[in-house]
N, C-alpha and C positions, 0 to 999 in steps of 0.2 A: 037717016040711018036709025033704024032702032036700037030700042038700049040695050046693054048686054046684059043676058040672063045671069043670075049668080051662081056664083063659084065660091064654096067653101075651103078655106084654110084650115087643117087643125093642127095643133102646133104643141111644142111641150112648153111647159107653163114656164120655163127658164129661156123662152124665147118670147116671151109676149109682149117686153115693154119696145122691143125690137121691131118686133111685125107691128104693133101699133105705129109708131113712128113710120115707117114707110107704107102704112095705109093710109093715113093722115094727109098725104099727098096726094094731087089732083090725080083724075084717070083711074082709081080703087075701090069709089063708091059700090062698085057690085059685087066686092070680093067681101063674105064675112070671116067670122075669126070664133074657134075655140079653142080652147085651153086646155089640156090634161095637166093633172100636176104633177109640179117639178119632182115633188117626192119618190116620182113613183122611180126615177132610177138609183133609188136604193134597193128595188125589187126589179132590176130589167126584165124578169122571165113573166112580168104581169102585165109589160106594156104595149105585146101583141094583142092579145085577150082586150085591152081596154082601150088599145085604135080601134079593132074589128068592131065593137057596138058602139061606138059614136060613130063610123061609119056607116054601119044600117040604122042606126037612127034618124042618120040624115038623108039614106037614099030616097029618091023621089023628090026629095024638095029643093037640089042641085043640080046645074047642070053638066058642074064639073066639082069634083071633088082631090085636094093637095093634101099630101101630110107632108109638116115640117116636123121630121125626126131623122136624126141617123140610125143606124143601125143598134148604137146607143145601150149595145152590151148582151143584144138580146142571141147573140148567134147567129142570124140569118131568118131566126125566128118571124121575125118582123115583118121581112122580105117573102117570106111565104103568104102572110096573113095578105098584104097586099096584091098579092099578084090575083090569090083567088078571088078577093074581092076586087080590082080591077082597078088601081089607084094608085098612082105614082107619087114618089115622095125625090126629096129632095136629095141630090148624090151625096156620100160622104158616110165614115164610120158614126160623126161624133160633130158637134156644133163647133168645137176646135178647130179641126178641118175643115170645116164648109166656113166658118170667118176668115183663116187665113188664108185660104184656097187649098186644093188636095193635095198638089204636086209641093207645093213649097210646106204646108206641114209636115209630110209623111220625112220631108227631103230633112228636114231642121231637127224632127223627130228623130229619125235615124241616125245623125252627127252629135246631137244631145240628147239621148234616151233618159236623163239622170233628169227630167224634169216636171215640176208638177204644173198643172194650166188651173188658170182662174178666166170666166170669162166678168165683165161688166158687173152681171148677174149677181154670179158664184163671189164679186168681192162682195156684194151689199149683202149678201147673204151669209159671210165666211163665218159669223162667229153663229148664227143656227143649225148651220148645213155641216160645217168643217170640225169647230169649237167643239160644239153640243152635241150636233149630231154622232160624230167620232166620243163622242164622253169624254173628250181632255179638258172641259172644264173638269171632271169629276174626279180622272186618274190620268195626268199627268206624264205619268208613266209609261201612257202608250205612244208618249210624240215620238219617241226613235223606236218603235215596233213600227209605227205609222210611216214616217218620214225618213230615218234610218239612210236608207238608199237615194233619196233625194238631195239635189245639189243645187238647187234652181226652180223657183217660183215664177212661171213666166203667165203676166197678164196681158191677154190677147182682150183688147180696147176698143167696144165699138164706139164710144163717144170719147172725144175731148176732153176729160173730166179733170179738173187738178184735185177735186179732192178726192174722187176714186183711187186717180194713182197714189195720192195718200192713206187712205185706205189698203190699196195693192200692198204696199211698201211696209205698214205697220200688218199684217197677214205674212208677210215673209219672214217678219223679224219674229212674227211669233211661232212659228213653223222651225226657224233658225235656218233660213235658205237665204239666197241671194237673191235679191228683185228683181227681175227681166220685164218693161214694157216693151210691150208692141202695139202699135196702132192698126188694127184689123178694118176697121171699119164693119159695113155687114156684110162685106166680102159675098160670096152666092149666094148667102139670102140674097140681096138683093134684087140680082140677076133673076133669083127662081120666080119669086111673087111679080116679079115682072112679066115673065112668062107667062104665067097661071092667070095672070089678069089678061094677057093677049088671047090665050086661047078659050078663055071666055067671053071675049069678043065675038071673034070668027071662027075657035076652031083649028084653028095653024098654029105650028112651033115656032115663034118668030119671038127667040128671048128679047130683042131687041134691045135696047140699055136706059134702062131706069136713070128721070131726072132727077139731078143731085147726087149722082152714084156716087156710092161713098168706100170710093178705094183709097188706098194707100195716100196719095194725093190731097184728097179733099176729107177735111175734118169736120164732121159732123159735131156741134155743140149738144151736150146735153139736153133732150127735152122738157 
């Protein structure tokens, strides 16, 4: 059997340490990986625009081409860019949703709307993204303009980590919310690059189930 032609991944750069870890895994060698940066969803209405040319930058030299993004604030923007260029991404508004699955965030979301989500990522990052980025190191002031209406810091877990959720925990207390873990695992990521890797096999929809899935179940350790 010949080997499988490759298949590009490209992914938003608050998924990368993520999709690394489950390429790292046997059966993935043909799938590569890019990164846009995480930054950019402080600007969503720029991260149409900057899927569509690393998309033609790559056309020709894939045989299959994945975006790992949600819709990710852009309006459905997104979902146009794709469709004309011809490229499916992976289901879900928001990388929230697609860790803890669609049906059971939207369902948690709507019973608790008063809460704010941290993935993995989003804790390592909380005091440049969150702190800094918001200026409450600078003005203070804004944490209840910010936070005000929030009741609940809930960190969606895709590794094992005691000191992230210590992390988590000191991020709530600074926020002045309540700590919520959930262990997510990579919930449809998983499943999808599982996918993306089959049909760059053969061609066929055959999600099939990624070894070591890392559901609810089975707890993935830190890389």
């Amino acid at each position: 059997m010949s080997a499988p032609e490759r298949v590009l991944l490209i992914a938003c750069g608050a998924l990368a340490r993520e999709v690394r870890a489950l390429l790292a895994q046997p059966g993935f060698a043909h799938l590569d990986l890019v990164c846009l940066p995480a930054s950019l969803h402080n600007r969503p209405e720029r991260i149409p625009d900057a899927v569509r040319a690393r998309i033609r930058e790559a056309r020709g030299r894939y045989r299959r081409i994945y975006l790992l993004y949600g819709d990710c604030g852009t309006g459905g923007a997104l979902d146009r860019v794709l469709a004309e260029e011809g490229v499916e991404r992976i289901a879900g508004p928001h990388c929230y949703a697609f860790y803890e699955g669609l049906e059971t965030f939207a369902a948690r979301a709507a019973a608790e709307p008063a809460c704010f989500y941290l993935t993995d990522f989003l804790v390592r990052q909380f005091d440049t993204l969150v702190v800094r980025g918001l200026g409450l190191d600078r003005h203070p002031e804004l944490l209840p303009v910010y936070f005000g209406n929030y009741r609940k810091l809930v960190h969606l877990a895709q590794t094992d980590d005691a000191v992230l959720q210590a992390e988590g925990r000191r991020a709530a207390q600074r926020l002045g919310l309540e700590y919520e873990y959930r262990f997510t695992g990579y919930g449809d990521l998983a499943a999808f690059v599982e996918r993306a890797a089959r049909r760059g096999e053969d061609g066929t929809a055959d999600p099939g189930v990624l070894a070591g899935h890392t559901g609810p179940g089975d707890r993935p350790r830190r890389p």
